[in-house]
N, C-alpha and C positions, 0 to 999 in steps of 0.2 A: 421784425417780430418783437411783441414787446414782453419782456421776464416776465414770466409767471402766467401766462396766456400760452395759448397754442397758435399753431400759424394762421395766415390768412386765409382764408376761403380760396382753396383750387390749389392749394402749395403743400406740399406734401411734407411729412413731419422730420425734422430735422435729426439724424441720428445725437445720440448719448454716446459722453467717450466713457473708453474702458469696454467695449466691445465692438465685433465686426458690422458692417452697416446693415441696417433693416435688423437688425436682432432686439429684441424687446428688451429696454433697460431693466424692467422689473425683475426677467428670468434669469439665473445664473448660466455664466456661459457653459457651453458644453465641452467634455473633454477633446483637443485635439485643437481646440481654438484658441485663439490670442486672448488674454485676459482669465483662463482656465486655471486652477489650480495644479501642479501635478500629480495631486492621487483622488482629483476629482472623478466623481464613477459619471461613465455616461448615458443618458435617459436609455427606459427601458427600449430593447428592440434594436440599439445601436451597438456593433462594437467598438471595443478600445482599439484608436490605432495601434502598431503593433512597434515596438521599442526599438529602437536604433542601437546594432549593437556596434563594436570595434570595427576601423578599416577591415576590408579583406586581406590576409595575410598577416594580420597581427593581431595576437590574442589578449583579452581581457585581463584583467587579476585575477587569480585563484579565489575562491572563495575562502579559504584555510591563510592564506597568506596575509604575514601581518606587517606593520609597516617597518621602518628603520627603528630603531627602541628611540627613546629621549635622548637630544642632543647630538644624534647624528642625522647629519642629512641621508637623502640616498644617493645611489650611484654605484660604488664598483665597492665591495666586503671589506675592511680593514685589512693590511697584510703583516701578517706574525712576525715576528722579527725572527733574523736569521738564529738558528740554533749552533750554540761553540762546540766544537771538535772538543772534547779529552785531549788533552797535549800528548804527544809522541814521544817514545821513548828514545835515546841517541843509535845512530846505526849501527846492528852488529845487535840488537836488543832484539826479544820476541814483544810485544805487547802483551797483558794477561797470565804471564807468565810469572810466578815470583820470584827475588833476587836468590833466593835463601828458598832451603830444603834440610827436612830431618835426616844428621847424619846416620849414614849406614857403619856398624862396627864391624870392626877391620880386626885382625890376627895381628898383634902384632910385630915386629921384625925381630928379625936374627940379634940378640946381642951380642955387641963387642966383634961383630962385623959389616962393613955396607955392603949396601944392594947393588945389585947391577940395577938398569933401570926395566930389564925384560924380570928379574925377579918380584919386582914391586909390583909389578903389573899381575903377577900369578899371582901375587899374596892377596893381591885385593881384590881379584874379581875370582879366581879359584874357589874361590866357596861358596859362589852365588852361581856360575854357572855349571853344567856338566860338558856340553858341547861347546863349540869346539874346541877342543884342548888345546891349549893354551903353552905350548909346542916353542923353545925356546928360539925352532929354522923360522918358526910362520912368524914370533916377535919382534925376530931382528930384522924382516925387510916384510912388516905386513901387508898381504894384498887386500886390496877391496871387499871381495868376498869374503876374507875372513875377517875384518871388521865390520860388515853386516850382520855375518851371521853373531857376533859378538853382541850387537845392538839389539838384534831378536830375541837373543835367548837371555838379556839383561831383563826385555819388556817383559816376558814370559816369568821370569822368576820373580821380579819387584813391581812391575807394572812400570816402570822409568823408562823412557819417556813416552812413552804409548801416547800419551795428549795430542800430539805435536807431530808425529807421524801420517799418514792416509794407509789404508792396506794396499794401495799402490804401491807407496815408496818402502814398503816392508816385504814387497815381493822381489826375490833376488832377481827374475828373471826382468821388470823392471832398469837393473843397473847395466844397460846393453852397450850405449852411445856414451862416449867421455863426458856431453853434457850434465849428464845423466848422475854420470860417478859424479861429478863436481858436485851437483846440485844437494845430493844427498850429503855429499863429506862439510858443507860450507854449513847445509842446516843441523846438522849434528855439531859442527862446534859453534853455534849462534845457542842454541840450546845451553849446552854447556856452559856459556859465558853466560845467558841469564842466568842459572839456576842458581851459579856460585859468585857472582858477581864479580867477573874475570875477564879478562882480556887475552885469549890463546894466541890470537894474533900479531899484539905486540912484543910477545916471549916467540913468537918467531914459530908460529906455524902458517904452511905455508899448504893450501890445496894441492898445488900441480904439483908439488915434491912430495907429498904423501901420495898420490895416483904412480907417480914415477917410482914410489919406493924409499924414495932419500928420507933422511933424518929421521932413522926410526924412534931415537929416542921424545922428538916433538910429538910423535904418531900415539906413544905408549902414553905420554903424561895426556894427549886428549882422552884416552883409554881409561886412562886412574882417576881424572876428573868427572 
């Protein structure tokens, strides 16, 4: 065939690239064919094939959803770094609790005589509570219950330390099992020792000998503190 001529007589006309065979180079191809544009419309009377979406069982992008911001790639969200704990206070400490408290005034003592240590204890709480009296038999070997009820009617007259209580552990009926007593006598001088920034336990208070009775005088000074 020679450029620029058509073929020979009886040979049939040689396709044009840039479309499918037998399609007239003049006309633009139509959508859905090789050499089409992608948002080519196609001739009237035909329609558009129909769009290829995601494999089956996996969905598309959201249309709302936007991409990684600048400078990150994708893949799995950034992870926060770990957040630090508040340091702990040493054990034997409440946390939240302050070391220091507004003193309460006191009656002062007997001059030019001392105290027993069951008197000091009436001096100081004697005018804050009414119940239960404060009984010089129930001082010197005090039982459980009546240093509960001692702690009740402390909450009830000053609000001290009602915070740090549950209405559980302020029901007598509560104090049944020795665990029980323990747990109650060990968080009332933890209390203690935070508020005044104290140590009962290294002046030699001792749980199971306060449940047993002994060392009334350690019993009275957690009493006065």
């Amino acid at each position: 065939e020679v450029p620029g001529q058509g073929p020979p007589a009886g040979q049939p006309p040689r396709p044009q690239p840039g479309g499918p065979p037998g399609q007239d180079p003049r006309r633009p191809p139509v959508a859905g064919q090789a050499g089409a544009l992608p948002n080519a419309q196609p001739p009237p009377g035909q329609q558009r094939p129909p769009q290829q979406g995601p494999p089956p069982g996996q969905q598309g992008p959201h249309p709302g959803q936007q991409g990684p911001p600048p400078g990150q790639t994708g893949g799995a969200p950034p992870q926060r770094p770990p957040q630090q704990q508040p340091p702990r206070g040493p054990p034997g400490r409440i946390d939240g609790l302050r070391p220091s408290r507004a003193p309460i005034p006191l009656p002062p003592p007997p001059a030019g005589q001392n105290e027993e240590y069951y008197e000091t204890t009436q001096r100081m709480l004697g005018h804050l509570i009414q119940k239960p009296k404060l009984v010089v038999k129930l001082l010197q070997k005090p039982p459980l219950r009546f240093l509960h009820d001692i702690v009740v009617s402390l909450i009830q007259a000053c609000g001290y330390p009602d915070d740090f209580f549950t209405a559980e552990e302020l029901d007598p009926n509560s104090l049944q099992s020795s665990d029980h007593k323990a747990m109650f006598l060990k968080k009332l001088a933890d209390i203690v020792n935070a508020t005044n920034n104290i140590n009962l336990f290294q002046r030699g208070l001792n749980v199971k000998k306060i449940l047993a009775g002994l060392e009334p005088e350690t019993t009275n000074l957690l009493l006065q503190e």
